[in-house]
N, C-alpha and C positions, 0 to 999 in steps of 0.2 A: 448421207443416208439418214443419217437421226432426223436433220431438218426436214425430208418429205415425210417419214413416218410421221411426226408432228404435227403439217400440217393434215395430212389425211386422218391421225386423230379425229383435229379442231372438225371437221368438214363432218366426219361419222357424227361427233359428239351435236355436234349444231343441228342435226337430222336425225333425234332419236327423243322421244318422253324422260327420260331419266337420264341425263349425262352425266350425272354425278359416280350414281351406279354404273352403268357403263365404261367408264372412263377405269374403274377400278380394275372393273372385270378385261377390260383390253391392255391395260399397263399390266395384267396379270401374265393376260397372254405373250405380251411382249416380252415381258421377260423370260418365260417358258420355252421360248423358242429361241431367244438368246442362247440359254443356258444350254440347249439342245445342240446349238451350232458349234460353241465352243467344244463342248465334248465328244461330235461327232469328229471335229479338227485334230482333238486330240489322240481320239482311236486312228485316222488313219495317219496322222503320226508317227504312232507307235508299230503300225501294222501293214501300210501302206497300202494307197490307194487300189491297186490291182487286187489285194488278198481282201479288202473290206467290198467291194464292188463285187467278187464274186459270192460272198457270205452273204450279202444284201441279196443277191438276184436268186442263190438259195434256197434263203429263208422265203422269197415270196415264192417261189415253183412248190417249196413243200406247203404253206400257205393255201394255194391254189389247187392244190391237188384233192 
């Protein structure tokens, strides 16, 4: 997985004005959404997939109402 993120980097960065900036702002994001995964892992974990899936679908019904 890390090695396509990589290349899809290299590919964005090679086709953008500023990759320097860029490159910052997408390692940012990479990692934000790492940090996201793990944690989400760890809630249903703790709480298990059935009880976090219906707090999810919840949250978006009261969301959307």
């Amino acid at each position: 997985m890390a090695g396509s993120i990589t290349i899809l980097l290299q590919l964005i960065l090679a086709n953008v004005r500023t990759p320097r900036e860029r490159e910052g702002d997408l390692t940012a994001q990479i990692a934000a959404n790492r940090t996201g995964e793990r944690r989400l892992r760890d809630v249903i974990a703790k709480y298990g997939l059935p009880e976090v899936y219906i707090t999810v679908l919840s949250c978006c019904a009261t969301q959307s109402a």
